[in-house]
N, C-alpha and C positions, 0 to 999 in steps of 0.2 A: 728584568731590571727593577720593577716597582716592588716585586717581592723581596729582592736582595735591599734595597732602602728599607720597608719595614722593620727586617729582619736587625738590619743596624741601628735603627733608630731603637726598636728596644733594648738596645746592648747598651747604648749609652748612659742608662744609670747607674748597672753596675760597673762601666766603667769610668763612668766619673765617681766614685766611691773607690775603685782603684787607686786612681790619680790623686785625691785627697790623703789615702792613707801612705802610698810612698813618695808624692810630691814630685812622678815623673810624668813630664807632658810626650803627647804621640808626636812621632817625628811625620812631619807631612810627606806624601809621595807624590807624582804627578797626575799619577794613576788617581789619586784619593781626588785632583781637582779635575781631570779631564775625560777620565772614564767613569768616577761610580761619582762623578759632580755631589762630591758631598758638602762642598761649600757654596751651600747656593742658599740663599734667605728665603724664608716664605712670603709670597703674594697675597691678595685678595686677588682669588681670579672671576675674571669675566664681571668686574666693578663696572654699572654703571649708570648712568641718572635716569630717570624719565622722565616724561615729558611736563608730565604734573608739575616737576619740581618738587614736590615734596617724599619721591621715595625713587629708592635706588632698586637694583637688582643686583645680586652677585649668582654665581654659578658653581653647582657640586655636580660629583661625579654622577648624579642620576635627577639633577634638574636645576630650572632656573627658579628663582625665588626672589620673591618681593619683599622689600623693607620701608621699614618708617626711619624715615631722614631724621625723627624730633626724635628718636628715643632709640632706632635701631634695630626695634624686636620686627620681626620676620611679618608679614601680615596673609603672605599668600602665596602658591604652588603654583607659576604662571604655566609651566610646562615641564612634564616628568617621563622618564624614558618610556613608561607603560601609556603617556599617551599618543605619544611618537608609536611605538608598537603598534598601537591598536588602528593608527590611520595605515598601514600595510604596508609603509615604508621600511626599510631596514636600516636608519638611520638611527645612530644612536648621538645621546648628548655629547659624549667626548667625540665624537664627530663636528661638531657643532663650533666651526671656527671663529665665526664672528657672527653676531647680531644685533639686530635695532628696530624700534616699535615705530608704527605709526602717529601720530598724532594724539588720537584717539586713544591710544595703546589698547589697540582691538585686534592688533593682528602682530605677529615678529617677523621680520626679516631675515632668515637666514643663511648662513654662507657657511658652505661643506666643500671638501676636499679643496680648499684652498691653496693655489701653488702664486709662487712667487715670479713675478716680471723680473724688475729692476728694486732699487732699494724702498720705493713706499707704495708701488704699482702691485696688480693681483687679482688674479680672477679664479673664479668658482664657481660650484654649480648652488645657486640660491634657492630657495623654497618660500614660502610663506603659509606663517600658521595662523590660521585664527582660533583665537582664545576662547571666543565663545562657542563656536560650529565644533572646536578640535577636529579641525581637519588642515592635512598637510599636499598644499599644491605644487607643484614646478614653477619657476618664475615665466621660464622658458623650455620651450622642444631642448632635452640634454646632447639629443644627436647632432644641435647643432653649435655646438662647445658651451664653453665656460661664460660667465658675465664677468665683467669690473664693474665695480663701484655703485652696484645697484641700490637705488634710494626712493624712499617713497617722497610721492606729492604731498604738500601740507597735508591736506584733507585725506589722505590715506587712499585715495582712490587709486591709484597707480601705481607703478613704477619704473622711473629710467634706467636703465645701462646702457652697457660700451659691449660689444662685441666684434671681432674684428675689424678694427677701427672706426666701425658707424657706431652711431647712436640708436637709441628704439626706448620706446615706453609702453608698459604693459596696462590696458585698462581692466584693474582689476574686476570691475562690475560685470564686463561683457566676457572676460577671459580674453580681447582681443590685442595681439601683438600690433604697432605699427613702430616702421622703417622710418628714423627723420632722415637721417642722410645714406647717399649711395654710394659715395666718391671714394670710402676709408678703403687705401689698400698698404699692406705693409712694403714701409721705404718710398711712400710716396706722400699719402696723406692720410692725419690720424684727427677723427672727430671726438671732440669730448673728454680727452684723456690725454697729459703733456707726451711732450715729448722727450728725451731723452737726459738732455743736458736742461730744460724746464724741472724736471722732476728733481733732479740728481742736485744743483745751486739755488732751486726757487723756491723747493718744498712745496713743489705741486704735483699731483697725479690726480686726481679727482678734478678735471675742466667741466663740468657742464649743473647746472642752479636752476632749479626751480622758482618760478616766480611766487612771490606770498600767496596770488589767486589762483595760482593753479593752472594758470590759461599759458605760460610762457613758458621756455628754457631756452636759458641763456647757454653758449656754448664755446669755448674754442675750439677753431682751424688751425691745425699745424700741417703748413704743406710746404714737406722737409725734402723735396723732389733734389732740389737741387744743392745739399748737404751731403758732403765727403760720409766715405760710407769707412767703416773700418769690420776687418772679420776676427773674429776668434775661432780656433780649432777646439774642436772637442776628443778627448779621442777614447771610442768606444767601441767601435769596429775597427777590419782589415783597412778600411780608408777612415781618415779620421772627419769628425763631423763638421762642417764648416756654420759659424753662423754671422749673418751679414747683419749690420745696426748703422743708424747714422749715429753718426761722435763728430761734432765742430769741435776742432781745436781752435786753438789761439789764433783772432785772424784771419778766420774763416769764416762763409757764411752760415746763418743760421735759419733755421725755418721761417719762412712766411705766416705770418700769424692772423688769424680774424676773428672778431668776436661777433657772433652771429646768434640772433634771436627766432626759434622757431616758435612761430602760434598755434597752437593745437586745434584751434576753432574751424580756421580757415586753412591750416595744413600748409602757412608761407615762412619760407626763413627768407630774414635779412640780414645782411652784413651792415654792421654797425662801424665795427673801426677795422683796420689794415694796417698793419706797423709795419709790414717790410721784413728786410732781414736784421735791422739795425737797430731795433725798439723793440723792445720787452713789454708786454703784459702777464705782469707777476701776481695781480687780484682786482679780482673784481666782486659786487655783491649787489644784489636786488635793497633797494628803498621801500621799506614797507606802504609805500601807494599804491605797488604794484606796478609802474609803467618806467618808472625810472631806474638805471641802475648806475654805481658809481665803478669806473675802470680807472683801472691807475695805470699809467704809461711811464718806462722809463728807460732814457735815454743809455745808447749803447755805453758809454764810458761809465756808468751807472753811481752819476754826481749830480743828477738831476730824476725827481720821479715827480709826475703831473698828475692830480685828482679831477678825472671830469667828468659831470653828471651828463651822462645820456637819457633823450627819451628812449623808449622802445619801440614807439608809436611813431612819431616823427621822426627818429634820427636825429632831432637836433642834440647840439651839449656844448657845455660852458664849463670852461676853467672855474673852479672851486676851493683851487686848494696848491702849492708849489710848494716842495720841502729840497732844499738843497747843498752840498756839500761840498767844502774844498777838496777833499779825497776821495770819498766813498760814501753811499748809503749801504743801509741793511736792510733788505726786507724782511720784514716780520708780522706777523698776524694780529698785531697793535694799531687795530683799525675797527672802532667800533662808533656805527649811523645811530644819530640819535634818530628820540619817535617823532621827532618835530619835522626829518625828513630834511634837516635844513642846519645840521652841524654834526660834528662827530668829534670823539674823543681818541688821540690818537699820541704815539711817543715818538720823539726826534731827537737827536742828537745836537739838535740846533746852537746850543749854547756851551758845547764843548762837552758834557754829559748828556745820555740818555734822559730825556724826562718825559713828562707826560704835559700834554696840550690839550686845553678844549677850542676847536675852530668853528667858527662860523661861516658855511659857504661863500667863498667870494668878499669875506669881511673877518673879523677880528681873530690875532691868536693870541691865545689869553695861556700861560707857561702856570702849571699847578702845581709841578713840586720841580724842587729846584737847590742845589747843594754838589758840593765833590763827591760824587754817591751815583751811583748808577741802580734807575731802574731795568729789571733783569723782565720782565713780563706784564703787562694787564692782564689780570686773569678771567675778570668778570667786571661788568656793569651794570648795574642796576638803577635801570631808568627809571623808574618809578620816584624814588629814594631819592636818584642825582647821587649817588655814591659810585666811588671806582674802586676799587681792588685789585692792586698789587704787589707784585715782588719787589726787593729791592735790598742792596748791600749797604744802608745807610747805616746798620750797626755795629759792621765789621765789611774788609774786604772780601773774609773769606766765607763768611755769613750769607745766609737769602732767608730773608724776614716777610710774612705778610702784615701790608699795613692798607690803611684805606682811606682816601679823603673823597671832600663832596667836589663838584662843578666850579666851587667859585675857588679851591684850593686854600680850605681851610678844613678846620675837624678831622684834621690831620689822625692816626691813631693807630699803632704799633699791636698786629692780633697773633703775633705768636710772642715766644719766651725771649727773643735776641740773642738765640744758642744756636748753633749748628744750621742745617736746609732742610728747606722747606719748599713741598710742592703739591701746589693744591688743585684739587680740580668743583670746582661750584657748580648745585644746581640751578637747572633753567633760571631759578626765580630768585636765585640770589639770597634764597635762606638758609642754605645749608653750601658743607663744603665737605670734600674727604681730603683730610693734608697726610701729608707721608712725611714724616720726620727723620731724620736722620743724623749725625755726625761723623766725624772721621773713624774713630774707635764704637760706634753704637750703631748697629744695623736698622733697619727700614721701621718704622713704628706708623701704622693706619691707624687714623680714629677720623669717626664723626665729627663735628664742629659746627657750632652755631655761624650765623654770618660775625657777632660777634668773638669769636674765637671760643669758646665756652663747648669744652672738648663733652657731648654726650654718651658717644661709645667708643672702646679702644676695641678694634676688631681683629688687629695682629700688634704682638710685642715680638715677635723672635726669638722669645727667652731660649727657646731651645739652642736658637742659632746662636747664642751671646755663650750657652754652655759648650756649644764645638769650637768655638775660638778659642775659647778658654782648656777648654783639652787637648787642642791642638797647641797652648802654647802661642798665640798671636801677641805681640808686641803692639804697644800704642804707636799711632802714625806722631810726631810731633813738628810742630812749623814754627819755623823763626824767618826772619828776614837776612835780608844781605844787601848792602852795597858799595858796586862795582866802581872801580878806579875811574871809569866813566859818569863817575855819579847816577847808574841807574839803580832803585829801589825794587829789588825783586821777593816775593815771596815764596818761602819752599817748602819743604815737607822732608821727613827722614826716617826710615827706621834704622833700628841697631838692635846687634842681637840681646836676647835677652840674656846672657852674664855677659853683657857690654862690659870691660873693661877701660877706663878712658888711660890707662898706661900701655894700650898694646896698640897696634897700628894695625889697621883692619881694611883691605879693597874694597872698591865702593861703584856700583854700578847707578849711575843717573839713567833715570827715564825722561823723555823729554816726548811731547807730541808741538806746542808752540803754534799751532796755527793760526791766522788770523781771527780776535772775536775768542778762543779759545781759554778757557779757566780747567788747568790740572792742580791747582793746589787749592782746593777748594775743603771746608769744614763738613765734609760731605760724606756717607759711606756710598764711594762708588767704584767701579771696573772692580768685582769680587775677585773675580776670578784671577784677573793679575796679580790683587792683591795677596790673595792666597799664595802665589808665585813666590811671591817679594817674600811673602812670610818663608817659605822656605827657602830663598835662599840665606836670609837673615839667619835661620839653624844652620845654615856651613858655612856659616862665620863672613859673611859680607854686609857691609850697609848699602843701604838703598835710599837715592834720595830724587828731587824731582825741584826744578824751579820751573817759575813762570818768568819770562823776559816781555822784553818791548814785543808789542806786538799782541800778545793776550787780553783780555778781556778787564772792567770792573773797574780801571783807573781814570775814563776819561778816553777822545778821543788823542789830544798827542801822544797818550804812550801804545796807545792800540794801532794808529793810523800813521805813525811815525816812519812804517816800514816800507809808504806806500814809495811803490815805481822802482822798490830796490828789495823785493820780498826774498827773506832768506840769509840779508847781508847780516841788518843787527842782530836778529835771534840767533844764527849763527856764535856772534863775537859774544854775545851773554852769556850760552852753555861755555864757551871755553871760559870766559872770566868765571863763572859761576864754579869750574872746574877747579880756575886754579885759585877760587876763596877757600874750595874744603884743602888744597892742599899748605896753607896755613895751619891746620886744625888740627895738634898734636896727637889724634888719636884716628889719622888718616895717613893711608899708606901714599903719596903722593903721585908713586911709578906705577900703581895699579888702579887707577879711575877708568872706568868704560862707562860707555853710553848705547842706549837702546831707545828706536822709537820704529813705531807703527805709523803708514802713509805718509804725510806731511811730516811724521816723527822722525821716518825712515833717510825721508831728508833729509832735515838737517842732524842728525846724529852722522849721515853720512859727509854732509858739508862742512862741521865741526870736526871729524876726524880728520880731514883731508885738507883744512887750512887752519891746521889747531898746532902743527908743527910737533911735539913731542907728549903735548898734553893730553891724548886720551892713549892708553896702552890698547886700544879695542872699541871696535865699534861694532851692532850689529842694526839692521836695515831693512825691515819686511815693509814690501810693497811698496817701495820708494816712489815719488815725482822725483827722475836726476835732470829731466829739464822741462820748465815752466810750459817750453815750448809744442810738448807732446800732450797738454792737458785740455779740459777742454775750458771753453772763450767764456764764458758767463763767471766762472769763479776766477779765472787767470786774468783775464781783460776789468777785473773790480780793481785789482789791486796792482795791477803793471803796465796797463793801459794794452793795448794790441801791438803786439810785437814789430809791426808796419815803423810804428812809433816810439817805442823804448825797446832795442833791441838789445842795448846793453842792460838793462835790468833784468831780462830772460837770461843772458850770456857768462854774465859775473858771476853770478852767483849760482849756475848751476854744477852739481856734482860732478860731471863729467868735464868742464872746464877743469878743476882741479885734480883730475882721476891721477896726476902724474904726481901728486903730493902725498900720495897715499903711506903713512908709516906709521903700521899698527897691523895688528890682526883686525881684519874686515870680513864679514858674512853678509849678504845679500841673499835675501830671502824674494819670491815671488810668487804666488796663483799663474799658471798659465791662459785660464780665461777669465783674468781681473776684467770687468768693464768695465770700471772708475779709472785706476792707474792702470795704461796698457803694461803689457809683459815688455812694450817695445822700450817703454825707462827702463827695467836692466838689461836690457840686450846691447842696447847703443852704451850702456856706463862697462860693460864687459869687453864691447869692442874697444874702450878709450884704456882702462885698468890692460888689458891686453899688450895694446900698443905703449902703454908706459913700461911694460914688463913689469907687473906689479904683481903679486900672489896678495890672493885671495880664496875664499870658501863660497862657496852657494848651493840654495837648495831651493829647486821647482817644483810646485804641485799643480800637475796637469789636471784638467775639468774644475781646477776652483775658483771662485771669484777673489775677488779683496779681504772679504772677510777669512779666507782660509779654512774653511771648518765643514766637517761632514765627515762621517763615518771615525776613524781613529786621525784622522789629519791634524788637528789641535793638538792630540797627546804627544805623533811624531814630532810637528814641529815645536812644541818647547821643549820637547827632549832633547833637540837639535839647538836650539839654543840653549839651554841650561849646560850641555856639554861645551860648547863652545864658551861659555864664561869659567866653568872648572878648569878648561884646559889651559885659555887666555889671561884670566884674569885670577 
């Protein structure tokens, strides 16, 4: 495969020197996106800071290398396959899945044959190098599996992991392993590491924190004993493979949770806090005194979250902080302790927009920026300075701009162009930054960047990849607005072929995904791959277009939160109004609109076709949720309360309620061992389409998860959908 890409990538000059001289572009295949992924942009791979803050690392095919943050130029050889070789391991660099320094940046941590859990879970078999010895040791005995999430101590002397759900830390000085806890056994209790439906709503996998001194770790208990189990079938042998998971649906309980501190000294844990089955702890973080940590608690209906300093020593703790919400909160990782140990800087929605706050333990919250404008991220703070650094849509909606003010919310100051998105990541110290640029029509752009914005290296442009779009014949995406007879303001997106004709009338397939929180029409180059899709189907003559309704992201909380206790009803009614504003549009075929969306997309593309009465000619639906009520409680009970209590907003609006409406051509796609959306949403919408005697299409792919993809599965199924729009639409 790597050979066959070289081999095309040097064709491409003389074939863009073809295409110049007869002005024909290549016709895309799916094969060109799914099997020889020729649409794919180049990275910086294996980008990443040190600890210094003043230099990064990136990674090539026979080593990792040091850079200067102020200028770029390369300074040093940290580790090269010939010195992996010469410690007698037979590990090579493109082995080398993931890694990180100590402190010190005296030793690497690294992670080999890394396999995947769940969606942000993962273990591996880790080594550590030291850079000065060049010698390569085992974290741990390999015969006794894999680590997750191994991390060294401040001071480099150790390191924690998870292995079959205890915890253990290695003291690197002695070579000695110890055991913190005994108790982890799977489907009962998991030390250190979320659990299931924590990972998947909470954006946590990594439970357990070193304390600043070195002497603590802090941990979660998840003890999921008595949490409804669900199985998925594998099938790979004469019998097929069964595998058993807890999954809380809607309404159910959820694991018992504790945050417990083990001392290293004395070899005691204590349990600090107990939530029960009904309370969340979604983050917590050590105070640089080292004795204190701050745990945030939030309440099951998840319209309430509570900031309380714990000691670690005493157990005592005091409320510090209460953020609250008519609808909903969002947890996010816009939570940063100052060094005074006695305030933090953090963002709420409090005022009807996201902004940002500085709070004072137990006393004042002072709001720092402030406007119909949503900030999108805190990216970095710098204490020192008293400056913060943010994202934020204050130029445009469809815009993400970094900008940065101090403490008191002033010195306000706008550090990229106010063009396209932007996503940046800062080192330690707040003096440098790498942004990745991008817009709808201009692929990924890296560069260096002062804290001031003062771009010092471009380290990727893509020009190559701007020349394959352009031989491929890629159309600009472009966005207008729309609104609905309902008075709502939606923003969209379109392409049209390129000899767009606005006299001829041309079918038109909408993408919709709509989730809660969610932005698809953004000024952004993002999902390629679909993109590339779109691009061909836009060559056999279809447009493609995409709105963002109620419920989406960047306008505020009443257009985003507006869906709450009735999820599915409004976005629903937008995609069909939004359906029937193109069919106004004299260069729109009106009888031939279809809709496609993926998980939550699958949804309501499928709830729009089904109470949309004659307005879509086709719908297609991988991985649907057809009802709220088969999902699981953290993400469903945000936004519909527990089914115990709104039963009709799980009810009304699910697909299968409406299966007897169905009039259009329908395709229902699914993974048969999805662990996000079970298989069991299309099987119950198949028994209801069934019993309304309704025809329909479907297509299962056994052993695969949500994402669908492995070995040719991607290439089948959008061959499978690409035919079904040729045929349908």
């Amino acid at each position: 495969m790597k050979e066959r890409k070289v081999i095309f990538s040097s064709l491409f000059g003389l074939l863009f020197s073809l295409t110049s001289i007869y002005g024909q572009q290549k016709e895309i295949k799916l094969t060109d996106i799914w099997q020889d992924y020729i649409f794919r942009p180049k990275g910086v791979p294996g980008f990443a800071t040190m600890e210094s803050g003043d230099f990064y690392t990136v990674t090539t095919v026979a080593s990792i290398d040091k850079h200067r943050f102020d200028n770029g130029e390369k300074t040093s050889t940290l580790l090269t396959q010939e010195q992996l070789s010469s410690t007698g391991n037979k590990l090579k660099i493109r082995d080398i899945s993931d890694y990180s320094f100590d402190k010190m940046e005296q030793k690497i941590l690294i992670a080999t044959q890394m396999e995947a859990i769940y969606r942000r879970s993962s273990k591996a078999f880790y080594y550590v190098y030291d850079i000065q010895a060049k010698t390569l040791t085992p974290l741990s005995d390999t015969s006794k599996g894999k680590q997750s999430f191994a991390t060294f101590s401040p001071d480099g002397s150790k390191v924690a992991f998870v292995r079959d759900n205890n915890l253990f830390y290695k003291d690197l000085t002695t070579s000695t392993e110890y055991q913190i806890t005994h108790d982890g056994k799977q489907g009962m209790v998991i030390n250190g590491m979320a659990d299931w439906v924590y990972e998947e709503e909470l954006s946590m996998s990594q439970c357990f924190y070193w304390s600043p001194d070195n002497s603590q770790i802090a941990y979660l208990r998840f003890d999921e004993s008595k949490v409804k189990e669900f199985t998925l079938s594998y099938y790979e042998d004469l019998y097929p493979r069964l595998y058993t998971y807890k999954y809380p649906k809607a309404g159910e309980d959820n694991s018992a949770v504790s945050l417990c501190v083990y001392n290293l000294k004395g070899s005691v844990r204590k349990t600090l806090v107990w939530t029960g089955k009904d309370n969340y702890i979604p983050r917590m973080y050590w105070l640089n005194n080292g004795t204190d940590i701050l745990v945030l608690l939030l309440n099951r209906t998840q319209n309430k979250i509570e900031f309380y300093r714990y000691n670690a020593l005493s157990g005592s703790k005091e409320l510090v902080y209460t953020d609250q919400n008519k609808y909903w909160l969002d947890i996010t990782d816009d939570y940063f302790i100052c060094t005074d140990n006695n305030s933090m800087i953090v963002s709420s929605e409090r005022d009807g927009f996201n902004h940002i706050y500085h709070v004072i333990f137990g006393g004042a919250v002072t709001q720092l920026t402030t406007g119909k404008w949503e900030v999108a991220d805190i990216v970095a703070v710098d204490m020192s300075k008293k400056m913060i650094y943010y994202l934020s849509n204050e130029s445009n909606v469809l815009n993400r701009d970094l900008y940065c003010i101090d403490f008191q919310g002033k010195n306000k100051k706008m550090l990229s162009s106010g063009k396209g998105w932007n996503d940046v990541e800062f080192s330690p110290t707040c003096k440098f930054y790498r942004n990745t640029y991008s817009d709808a029509n201009t692929p990924p752009i890296y560069t260096i960047n002062t804290s001031k914005g003062v771009v010092i290296k471009t380290l990727e442009t893509n020009e190559e990849f701007k020349q394959i779009m352009k031989y491929y014949g890629f159309v600009n995406k472009e966005f207008f607005d729309i609104k609905t007879d309902a008075g709502v303001q939606m923003n969209a997106w379109i392409l049209k072929p390129s000899n767009f004709d606005a006299t001829k009338k041309y079918p038109v397939l909408m993408f919709v995904y709509g989730g809660p929180g969610s932005q698809q029409v953004s000024n952004s180059f993002s999902g390629i791959y679909d993109l590339s899709w779109y691009q061909m189907l836009t060559q056999k003559g279809y447009i493609v277009a995409c709105f963002d309704g109620r419920g989406c992201a960047t306008k505020g909380d009443e257009f985003k939160k507006c869906i709450y206790k009735q999820m599915g009803k409004l976005e629903a009614i937008d995609q069909i109004a939004a359906a029937n504003y193109l069919k106004t549009l004299p260069y729109i075929d009106g009888n031939r609109i279809g809709i496609w969306g993926w998980s939550f997309g699958g949804y309501l593309s499928s709830l729009a076709l089904f109470t949309g009465g004659n307005t879509f000619k086709m719908a297609m639906a991988v991985a649907p949720v057809t009802s709220w009520r088969y999902y699981d409680n953290i993400y469903t009970e945000r936004f519909l309360e527990m089914p115990q209590h709104n039963a009709s907003g799980y009810d009304d609006n699910s697909p299968i309620t409406h299966a007897d409406k169905l009039n259009g051509a329908y395709l229902l796609v699914h993974g048969l061992a999805d662990d996000n959306v079970h298989f069991q949403n299309a099987a119950e919408l198949i028994l209801a389409l069934n019993k309304a005697g309704k025809q329909y299409e479907q297509c299962f792919y056994p052993n695969k998860n949500h994402g669908i993809y492995g070995g040719n599965t991607r290439l089948h199924l959008y061959t499978k959908l690409t035919d079904f729009i040729l045929k349908n639409l």
